[in-house]
LOTOR-243711 format. One line per field, with one value per residue (C-alpha): residue number from 1; residue in three letters; x, y, z. Coordinates in Angstrom, 2 decimals, m for minus. Each point is the difference from the previous one (the first is absolute). Example, Ala and Ser with C-alpha at 12.3 -4.5 7.8 and 13.67 -1.06 7.14 Angstrom:
BEGIN
k 1,2;
r Ala,Ser;
px 12.30,1.37;
py m4.50,3.44;
pz 7.80,m0.66;
END
This chain:
BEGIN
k 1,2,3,4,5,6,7,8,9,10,11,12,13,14,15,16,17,18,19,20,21,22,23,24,25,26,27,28,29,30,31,32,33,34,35,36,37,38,39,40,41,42,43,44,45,46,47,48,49,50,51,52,53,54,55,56,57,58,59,60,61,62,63,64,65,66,67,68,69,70,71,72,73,74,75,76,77,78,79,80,81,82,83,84,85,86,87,88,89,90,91,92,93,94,95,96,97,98,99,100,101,102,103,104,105,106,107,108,109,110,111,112,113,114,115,116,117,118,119,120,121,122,123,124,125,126,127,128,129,130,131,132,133,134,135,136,137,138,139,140,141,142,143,144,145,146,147,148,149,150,151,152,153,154,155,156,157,158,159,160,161,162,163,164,165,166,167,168,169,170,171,172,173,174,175,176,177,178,179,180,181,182,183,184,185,186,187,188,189,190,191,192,193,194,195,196,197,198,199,200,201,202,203,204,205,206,207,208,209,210,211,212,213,214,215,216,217,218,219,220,221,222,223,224,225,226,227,228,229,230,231,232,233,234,235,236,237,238,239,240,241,242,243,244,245,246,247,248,249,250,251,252,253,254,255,256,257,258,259,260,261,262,263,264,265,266,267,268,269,270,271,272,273,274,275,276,277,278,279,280,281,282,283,284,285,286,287,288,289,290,291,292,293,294,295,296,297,298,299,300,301,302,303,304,305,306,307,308,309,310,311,312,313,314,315,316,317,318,319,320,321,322,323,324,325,326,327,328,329,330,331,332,333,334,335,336,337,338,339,340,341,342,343,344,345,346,347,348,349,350,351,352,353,354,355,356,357,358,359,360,361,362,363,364,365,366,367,368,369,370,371,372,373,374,375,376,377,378,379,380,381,382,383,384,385,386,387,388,389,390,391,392,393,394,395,396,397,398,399,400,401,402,403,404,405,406,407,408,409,410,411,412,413,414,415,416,417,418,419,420,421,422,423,424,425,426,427,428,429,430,431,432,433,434,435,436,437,438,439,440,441,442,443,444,445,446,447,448,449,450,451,452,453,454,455,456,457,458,459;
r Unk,Unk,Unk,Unk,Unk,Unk,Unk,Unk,Unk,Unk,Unk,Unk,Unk,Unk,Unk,Unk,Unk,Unk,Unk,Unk,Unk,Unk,Unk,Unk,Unk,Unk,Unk,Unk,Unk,Unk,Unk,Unk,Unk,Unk,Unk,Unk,Unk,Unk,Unk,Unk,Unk,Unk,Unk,Unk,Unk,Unk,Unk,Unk,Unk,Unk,Unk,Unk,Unk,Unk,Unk,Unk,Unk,Unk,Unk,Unk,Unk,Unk,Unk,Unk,Unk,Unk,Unk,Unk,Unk,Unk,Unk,Unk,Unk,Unk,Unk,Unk,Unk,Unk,Unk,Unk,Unk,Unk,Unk,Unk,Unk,Unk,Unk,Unk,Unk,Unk,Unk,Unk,Unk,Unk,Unk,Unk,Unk,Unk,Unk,Unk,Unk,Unk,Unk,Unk,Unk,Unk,Unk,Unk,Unk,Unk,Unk,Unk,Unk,Unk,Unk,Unk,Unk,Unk,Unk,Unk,Unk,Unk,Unk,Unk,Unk,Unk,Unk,Unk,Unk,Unk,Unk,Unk,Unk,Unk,Unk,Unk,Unk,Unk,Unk,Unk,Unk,Unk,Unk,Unk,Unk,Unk,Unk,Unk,Unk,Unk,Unk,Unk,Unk,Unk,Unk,Unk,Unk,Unk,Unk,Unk,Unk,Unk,Unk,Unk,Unk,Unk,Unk,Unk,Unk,Unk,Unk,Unk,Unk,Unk,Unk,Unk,Unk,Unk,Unk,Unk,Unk,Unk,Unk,Unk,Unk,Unk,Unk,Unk,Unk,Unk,Unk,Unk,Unk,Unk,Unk,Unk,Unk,Unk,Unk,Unk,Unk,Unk,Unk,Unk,Unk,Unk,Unk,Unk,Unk,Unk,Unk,Unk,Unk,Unk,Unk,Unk,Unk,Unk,Unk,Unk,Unk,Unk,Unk,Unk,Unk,Unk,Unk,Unk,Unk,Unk,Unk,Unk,Unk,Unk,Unk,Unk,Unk,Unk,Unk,Unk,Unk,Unk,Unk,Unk,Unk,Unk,Unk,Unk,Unk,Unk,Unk,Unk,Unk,Unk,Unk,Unk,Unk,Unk,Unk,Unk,Unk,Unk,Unk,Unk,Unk,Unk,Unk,Unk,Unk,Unk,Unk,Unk,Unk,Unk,Unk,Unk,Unk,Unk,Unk,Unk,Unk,Unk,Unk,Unk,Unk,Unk,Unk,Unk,Unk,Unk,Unk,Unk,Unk,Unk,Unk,Unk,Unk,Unk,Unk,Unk,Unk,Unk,Unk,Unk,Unk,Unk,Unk,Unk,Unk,Unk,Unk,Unk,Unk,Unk,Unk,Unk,Unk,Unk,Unk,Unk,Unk,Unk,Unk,Unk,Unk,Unk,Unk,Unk,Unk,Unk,Unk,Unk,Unk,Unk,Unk,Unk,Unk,Unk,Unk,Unk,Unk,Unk,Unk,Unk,Unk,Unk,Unk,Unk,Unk,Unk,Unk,Unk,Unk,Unk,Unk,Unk,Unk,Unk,Unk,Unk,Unk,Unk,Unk,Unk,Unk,Unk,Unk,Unk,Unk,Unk,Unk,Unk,Unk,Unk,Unk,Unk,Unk,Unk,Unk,Unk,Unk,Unk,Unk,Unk,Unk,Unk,Unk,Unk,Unk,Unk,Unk,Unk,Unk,Unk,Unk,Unk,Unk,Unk,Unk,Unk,Unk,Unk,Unk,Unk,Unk,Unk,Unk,Unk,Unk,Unk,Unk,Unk,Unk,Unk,Unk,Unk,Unk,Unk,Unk,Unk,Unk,Unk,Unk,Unk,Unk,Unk,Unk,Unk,Unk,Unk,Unk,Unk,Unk,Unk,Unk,Unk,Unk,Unk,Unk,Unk,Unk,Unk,Unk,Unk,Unk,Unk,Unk,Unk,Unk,Unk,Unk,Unk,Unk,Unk,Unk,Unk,Unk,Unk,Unk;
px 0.00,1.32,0.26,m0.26,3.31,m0.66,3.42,1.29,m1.05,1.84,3.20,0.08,m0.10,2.30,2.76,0.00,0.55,2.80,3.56,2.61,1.55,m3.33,m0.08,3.27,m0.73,m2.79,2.12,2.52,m2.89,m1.57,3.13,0.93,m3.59,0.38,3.39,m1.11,m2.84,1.94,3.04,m2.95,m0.98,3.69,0.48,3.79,0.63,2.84,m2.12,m2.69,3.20,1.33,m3.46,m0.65,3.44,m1.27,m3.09,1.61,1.89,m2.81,m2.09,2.78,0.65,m3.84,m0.23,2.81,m0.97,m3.31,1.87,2.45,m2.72,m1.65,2.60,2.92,m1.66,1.65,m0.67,1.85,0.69,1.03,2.43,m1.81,m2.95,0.35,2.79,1.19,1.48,3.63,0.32,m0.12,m1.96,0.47,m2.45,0.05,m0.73,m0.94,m0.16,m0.99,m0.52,m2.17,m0.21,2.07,1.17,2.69,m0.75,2.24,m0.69,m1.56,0.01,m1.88,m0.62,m0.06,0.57,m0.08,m1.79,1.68,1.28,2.20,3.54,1.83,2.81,1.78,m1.94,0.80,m1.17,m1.41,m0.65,m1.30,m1.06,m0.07,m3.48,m3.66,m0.05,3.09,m2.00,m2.53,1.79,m2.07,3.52,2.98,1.89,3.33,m1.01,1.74,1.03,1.69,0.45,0.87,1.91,m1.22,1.94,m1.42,1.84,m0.35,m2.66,1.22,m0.24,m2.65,m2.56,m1.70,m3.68,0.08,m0.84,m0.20,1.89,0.61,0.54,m0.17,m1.43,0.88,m3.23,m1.10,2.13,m0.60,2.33,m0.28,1.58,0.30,0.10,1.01,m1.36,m0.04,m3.20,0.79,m3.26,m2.92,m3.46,m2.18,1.72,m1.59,1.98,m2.00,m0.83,3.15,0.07,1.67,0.44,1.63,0.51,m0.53,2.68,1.09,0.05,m2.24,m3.19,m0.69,m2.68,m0.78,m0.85,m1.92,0.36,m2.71,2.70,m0.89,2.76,m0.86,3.19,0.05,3.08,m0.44,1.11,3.77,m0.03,2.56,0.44,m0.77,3.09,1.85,m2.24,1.09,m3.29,m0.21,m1.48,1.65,m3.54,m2.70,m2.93,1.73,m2.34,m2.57,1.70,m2.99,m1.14,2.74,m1.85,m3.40,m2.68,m1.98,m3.54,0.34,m3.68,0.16,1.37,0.27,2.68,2.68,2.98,3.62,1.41,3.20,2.91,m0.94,m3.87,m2.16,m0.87,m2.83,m1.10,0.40,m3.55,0.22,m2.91,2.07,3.16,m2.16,m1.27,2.72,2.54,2.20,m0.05,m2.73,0.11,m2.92,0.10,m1.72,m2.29,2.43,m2.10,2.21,2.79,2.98,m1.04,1.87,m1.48,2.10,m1.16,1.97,m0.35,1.44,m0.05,3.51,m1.19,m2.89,m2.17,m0.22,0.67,3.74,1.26,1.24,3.34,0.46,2.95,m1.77,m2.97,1.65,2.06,m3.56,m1.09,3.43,m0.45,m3.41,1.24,2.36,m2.25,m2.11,2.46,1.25,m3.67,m0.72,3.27,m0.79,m3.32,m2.47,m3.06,0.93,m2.05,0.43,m1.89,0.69,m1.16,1.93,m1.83,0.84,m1.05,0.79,m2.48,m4.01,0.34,1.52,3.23,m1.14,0.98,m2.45,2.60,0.46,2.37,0.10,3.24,m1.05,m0.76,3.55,0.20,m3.84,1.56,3.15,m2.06,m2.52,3.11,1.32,m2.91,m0.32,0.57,1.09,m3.34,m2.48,m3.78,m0.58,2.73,1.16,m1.44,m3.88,1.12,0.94,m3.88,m1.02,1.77,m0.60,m3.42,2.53,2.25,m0.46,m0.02,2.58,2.28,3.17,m0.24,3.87,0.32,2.49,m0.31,3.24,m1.52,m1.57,m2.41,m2.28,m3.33,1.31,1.45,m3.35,m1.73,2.85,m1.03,m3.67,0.93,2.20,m3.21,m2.34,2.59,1.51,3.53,2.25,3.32,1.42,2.84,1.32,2.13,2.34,m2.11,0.06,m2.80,m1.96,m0.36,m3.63,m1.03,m1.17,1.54,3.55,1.92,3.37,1.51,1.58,3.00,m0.07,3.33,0.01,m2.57,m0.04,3.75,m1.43,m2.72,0.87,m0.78,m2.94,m1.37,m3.22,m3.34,m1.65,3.38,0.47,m3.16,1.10,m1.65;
py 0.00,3.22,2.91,3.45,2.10,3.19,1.41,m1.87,2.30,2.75,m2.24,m0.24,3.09,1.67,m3.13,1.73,3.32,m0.91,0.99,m2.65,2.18,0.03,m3.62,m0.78,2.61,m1.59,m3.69,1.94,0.61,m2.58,m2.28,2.19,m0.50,m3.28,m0.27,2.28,m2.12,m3.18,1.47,1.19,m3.49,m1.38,2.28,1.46,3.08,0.45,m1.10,2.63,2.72,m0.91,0.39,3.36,1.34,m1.29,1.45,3.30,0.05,m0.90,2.89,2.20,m0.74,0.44,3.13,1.79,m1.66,1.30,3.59,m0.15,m0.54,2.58,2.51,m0.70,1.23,m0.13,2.78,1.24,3.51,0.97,2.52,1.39,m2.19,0.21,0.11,0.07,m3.70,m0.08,2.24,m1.17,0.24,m0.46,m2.38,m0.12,m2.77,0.85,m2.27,1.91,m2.33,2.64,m2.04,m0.79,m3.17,m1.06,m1.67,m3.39,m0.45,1.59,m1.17,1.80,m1.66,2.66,0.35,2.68,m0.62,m1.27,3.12,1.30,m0.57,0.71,1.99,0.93,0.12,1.38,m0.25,2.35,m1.35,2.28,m0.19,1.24,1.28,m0.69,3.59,m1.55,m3.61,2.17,2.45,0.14,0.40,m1.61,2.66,m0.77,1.10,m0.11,m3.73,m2.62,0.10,m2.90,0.34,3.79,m0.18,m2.12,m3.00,m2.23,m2.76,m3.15,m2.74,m1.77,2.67,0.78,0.89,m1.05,1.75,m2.33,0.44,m1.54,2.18,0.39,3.23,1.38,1.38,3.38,m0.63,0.66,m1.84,1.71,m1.84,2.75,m2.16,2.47,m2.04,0.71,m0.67,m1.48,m0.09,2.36,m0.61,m0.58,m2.27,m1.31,m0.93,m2.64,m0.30,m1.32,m2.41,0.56,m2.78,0.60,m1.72,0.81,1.52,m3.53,m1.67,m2.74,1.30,0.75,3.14,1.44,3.20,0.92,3.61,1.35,1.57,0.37,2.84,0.63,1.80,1.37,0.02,2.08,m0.62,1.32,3.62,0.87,3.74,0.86,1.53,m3.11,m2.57,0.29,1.00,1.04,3.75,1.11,1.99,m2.38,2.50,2.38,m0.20,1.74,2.97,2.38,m2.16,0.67,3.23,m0.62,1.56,2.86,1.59,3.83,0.18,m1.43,2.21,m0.55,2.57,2.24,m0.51,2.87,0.35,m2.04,0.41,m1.87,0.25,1.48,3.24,m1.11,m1.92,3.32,0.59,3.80,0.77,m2.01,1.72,3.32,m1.00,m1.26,2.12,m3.30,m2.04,m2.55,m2.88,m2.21,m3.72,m2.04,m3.60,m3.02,m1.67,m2.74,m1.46,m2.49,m3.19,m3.82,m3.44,m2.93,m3.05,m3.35,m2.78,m3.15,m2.96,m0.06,m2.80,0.64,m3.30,m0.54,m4.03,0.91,1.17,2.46,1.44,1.95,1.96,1.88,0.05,1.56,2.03,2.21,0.20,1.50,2.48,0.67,1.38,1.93,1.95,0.44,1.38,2.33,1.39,0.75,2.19,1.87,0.75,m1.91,m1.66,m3.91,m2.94,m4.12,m2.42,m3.71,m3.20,m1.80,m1.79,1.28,m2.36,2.24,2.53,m0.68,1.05,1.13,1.90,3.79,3.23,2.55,2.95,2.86,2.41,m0.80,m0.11,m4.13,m0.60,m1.39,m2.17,m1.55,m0.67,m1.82,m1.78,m1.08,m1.00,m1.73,m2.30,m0.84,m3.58,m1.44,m1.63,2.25,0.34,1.48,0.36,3.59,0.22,m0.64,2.34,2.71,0.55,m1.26,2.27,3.50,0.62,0.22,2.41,4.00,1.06,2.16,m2.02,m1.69,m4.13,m0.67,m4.07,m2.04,m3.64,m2.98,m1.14,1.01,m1.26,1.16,0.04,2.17,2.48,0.11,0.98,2.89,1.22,0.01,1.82,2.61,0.60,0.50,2.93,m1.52,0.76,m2.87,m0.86,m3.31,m1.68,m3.41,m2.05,m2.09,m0.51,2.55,3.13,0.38,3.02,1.42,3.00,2.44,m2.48,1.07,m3.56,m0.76,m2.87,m0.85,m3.15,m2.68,m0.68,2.97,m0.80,m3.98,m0.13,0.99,m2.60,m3.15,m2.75,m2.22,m0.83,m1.05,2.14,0.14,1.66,2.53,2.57,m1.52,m2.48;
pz 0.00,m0.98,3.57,m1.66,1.23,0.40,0.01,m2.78,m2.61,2.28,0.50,m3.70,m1.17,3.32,m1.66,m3.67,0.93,2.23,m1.41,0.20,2.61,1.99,m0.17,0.99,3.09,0.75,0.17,2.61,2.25,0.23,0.79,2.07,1.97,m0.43,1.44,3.01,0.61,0.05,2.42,2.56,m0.07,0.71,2.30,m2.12,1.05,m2.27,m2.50,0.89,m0.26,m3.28,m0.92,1.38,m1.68,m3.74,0.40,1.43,m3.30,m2.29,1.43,m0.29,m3.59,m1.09,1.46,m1.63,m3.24,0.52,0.78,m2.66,m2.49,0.75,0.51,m2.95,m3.08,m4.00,m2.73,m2.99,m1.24,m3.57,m1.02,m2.58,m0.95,m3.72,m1.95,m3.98,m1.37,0.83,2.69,3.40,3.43,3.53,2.21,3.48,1.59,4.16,2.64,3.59,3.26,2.32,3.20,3.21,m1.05,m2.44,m2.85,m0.52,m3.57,m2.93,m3.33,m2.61,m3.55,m2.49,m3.26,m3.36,m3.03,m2.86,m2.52,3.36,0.87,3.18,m0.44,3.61,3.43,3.39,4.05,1.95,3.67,3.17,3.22,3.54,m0.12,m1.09,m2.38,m1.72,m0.92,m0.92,m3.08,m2.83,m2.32,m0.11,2.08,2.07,4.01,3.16,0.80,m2.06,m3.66,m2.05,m3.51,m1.12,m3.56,m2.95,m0.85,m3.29,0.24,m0.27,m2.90,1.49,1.18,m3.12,0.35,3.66,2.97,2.84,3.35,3.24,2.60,3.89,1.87,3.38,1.36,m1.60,m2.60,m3.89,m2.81,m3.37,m3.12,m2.97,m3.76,m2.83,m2.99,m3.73,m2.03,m3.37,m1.00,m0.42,1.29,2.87,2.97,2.79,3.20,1.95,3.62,2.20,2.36,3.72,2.75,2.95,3.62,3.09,2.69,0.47,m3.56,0.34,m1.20,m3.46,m1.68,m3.40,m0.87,m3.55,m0.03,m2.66,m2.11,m3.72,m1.95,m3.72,m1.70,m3.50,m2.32,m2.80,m3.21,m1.01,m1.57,m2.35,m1.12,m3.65,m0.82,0.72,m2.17,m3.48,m1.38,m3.35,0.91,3.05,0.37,0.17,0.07,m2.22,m2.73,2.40,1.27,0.06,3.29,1.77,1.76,1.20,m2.48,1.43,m1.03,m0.08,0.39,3.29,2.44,3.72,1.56,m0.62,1.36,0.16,m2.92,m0.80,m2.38,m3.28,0.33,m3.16,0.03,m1.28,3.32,1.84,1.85,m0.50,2.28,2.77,m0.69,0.42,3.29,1.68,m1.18,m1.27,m3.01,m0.20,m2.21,m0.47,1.07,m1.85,0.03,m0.62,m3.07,m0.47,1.11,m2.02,0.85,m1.10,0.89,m0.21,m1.59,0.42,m1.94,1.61,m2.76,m0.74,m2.80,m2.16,1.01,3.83,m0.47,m1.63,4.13,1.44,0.02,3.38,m0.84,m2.90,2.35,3.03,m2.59,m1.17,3.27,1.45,m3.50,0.54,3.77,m1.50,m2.10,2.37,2.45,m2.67,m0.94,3.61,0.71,m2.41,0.90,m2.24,1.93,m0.96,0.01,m0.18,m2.25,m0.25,m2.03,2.61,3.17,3.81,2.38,2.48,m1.25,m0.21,m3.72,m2.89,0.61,m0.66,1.43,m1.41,m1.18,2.37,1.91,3.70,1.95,0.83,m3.62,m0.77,3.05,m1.18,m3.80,1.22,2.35,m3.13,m1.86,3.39,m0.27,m3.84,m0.52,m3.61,m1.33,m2.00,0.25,m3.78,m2.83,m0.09,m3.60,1.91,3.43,m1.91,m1.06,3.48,1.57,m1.90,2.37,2.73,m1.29,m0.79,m3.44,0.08,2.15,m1.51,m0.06,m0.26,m0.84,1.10,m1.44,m0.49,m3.18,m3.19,m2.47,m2.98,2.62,1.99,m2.72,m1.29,3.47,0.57,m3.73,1.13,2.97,m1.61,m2.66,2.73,1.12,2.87,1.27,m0.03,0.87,m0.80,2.01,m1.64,2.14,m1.51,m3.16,m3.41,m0.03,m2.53,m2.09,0.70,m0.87,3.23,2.32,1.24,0.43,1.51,0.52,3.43,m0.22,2.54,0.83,2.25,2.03,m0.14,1.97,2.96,0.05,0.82,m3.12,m0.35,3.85,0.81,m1.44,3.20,1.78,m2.45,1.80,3.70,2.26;
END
């Protein structure tokens, strides 16, 4: 006959959640209870002692690991948080112990995203007060500093960031790693993982410290003047934009007059009235405007591959223009045929002048990944609904072919402004369009060969 248990189902469940740790607590305990029980019975009083001292030192060690876990804590700091492909960054990696009791052991399992390489690292360790554990910066403070200079990382180190270390009580450990980003894109570094022990090594705790960094490498920027382009003036053939157009029928001020204005801007009536000359401001109509458009197929049917080189080699160019446009004051923009599955949709930066707006292009062309939603022959057309009329669409594609000459000859009838940038293939001759052609060898030596298509926009 089966007896209904009511605390089964309890016992049960109370069993899965345990931890291995719990469990093997748990098995101390109870021998221990056990034992206890068994020397009261024999009447061994040195049994009954030895007892008392393990249990005296199991108690001990669960409460400081209790303490400990609650009072050593593990966060990272970037120095800066974004940075261009090639260049390199500093992360520091802080480990703080904010309680009376020293911690024996603390290993954290941490590690960078691939596309980052540790160059040289250095140790910064303080103590001698809670308010130094506590520093939200890497700063040296009164007490005991370890290794202040950077040294070269070793051989082995890599991508990894893991440590073991052991903290006095208010004490804070802080590893710097300067690493280099070969890559561009979005990275990711993943949660850590921190176990310690308690003040006398036999008990074991983890730590999972929510800690979630995103960094962004931009792509590499060249300057135009070194490229070998065949104009050395890519907009030149547009030099009426160069000053923002004004309507003379708008006007909104006056302002003092100023060596080189008009005399035929001078507000008379002003001048008359205040004694000064007056020259009339007027209503910005429009403003020079350029919006990138990338093509990514670097072969002209999607099933040939991919070569990332060529790839990483237009996006890099496409940077570069960009970077050029906004110093000298144009209001830029970003289009891509390319997928960014770090962005919910099509990479596009809507063409403006904002002192963010070249930070939110490179961070479009961060993103872009190698495989194409349209060709560029069908996003051209797609995209012209997004784009002003009068702005300048400035193309920069690694191949070629007779479909898309004929959609840049459609465009330049319909009386748009293009600019044609060919990377390591011939321009065509178009009429209306102003082409150049851009060699690869330049560009491709600082990309490393072949490599895997999902690396070449990050992790």
């Amino acid at each position: 006959m089966h007896v209904h248990d009511p605390m089964r189902h309890a016992r049960k469940h109370f069993a899965y959640f345990m931890t291995q740790q719990q469990q093997t607590t748990a098995r101390m305990i109870s021998s221990l209870i056990l034992l206890g029980v068994f020397a009261v019975l024999l009447r061994a009083s040195a049994g009954l002692v030895a007892i008392a001292i393990v249990a005296t030192v199991a108690l001990v060690s669960f409460i400081s690991r209790r303490i400990l876990m609650r009072r050593v804590s593990y966060w990272r700091k970037f120095e800066p948080q974004r940075a261009f492909q090639g260049e390199e960054m500093v992360l520091w990696c802080n480990l703080a112990n904010r309680s009376w009791l020293p911690a024996v052991s603390v290993y954290v399992d941490d590690t960078a995203p691939k596309g980052f390489e540790c160059v040289a690292e250095r140790y910064i360790s303080t103590s001698g007060s809670p308010q130094a554990a506590a520093l939200p910066a890497p700063e040296v403070v009164p007490g005991h500093a370890m290794q202040a200079e950077w040294v070269a990382a070793t051989t082995g180190l890599d991508r990894d960031l893991s440590q073991r270390v052991a903290l006095l009580p208010h004490e804070r450990f802080s590893r710097g790693v300067r690493m280099r980003a070969k890559k561009r894109g979005y990275f990711t570094f993943e949660p850590p993982h921190v176990r310690l022990t308690d003040v006398l090594g036999l008990l074991e705790g983890e730590l999972h410290p929510p800690l979630v960094d995103t960094v962004i490498v931009y792509p590499r920027v060249y300057a135009l003047e070194d490229l070998p382009l065949r104009s050395r003036e890519p907009f030149g053939a547009l030099p009426a934009l160069r000053t923002l157009v004004e309507d003379p029928l708008r006007i909104v001020g006056t302002r003092d007059y100023a060596y080189g204005d008009s005399f035929r801007q001078v507000d008379w009536k002003s001048t008359a009235r205040r004694s000064k000359l007056q020259t009339r401001v007027v209503e910005r109509a429009s403003e020079p405007s350029v919006t990138i458009v990338l093509n990514v197929s670097t072969f002209t049917y999607y099933w040939e591959g991919i070569e990332v080189n060529i790839f990483e080699a237009a996006v890099s160019l496409a940077a570069s223009f960009a970077k050029w446009a906004h110093e000298q004051g144009w209001a830029i923009g970003i289009s891509s045929n390319g997928n960014a599955p770090q962005l919910q949709q099509i990479p596009r930066v809507r063409a403006r002048r904002s002192p963010n707006q070249l930070a939110r292009v490179l961070e479009s062309l961060a993103a872009i990944g190698p495989h194409f939603f349209y060709p560029l022959e069908e996003f051209l057309f797609f995209e012209q609904r997004f784009l002003p009329a009068s702005s300048t669409q400035l193309i920069v594609t690694p191949i070629m072919n007779v479909r898309i000459e004929d959609a840049l000859r459609k465009l330049s009838a319909q009386g748009k402004s293009v600019i044609l940038v060919c990377i390591g293939c011939a321009a065509p001759f178009i009429e209306g369009v102003v082409a150049m052609e851009m060699p690869l060898e330049p560009l491709a030596r600082d990309f490393q060969q072949g490599g895997a298509v999902e690396e070449a926009a990050g992790d």
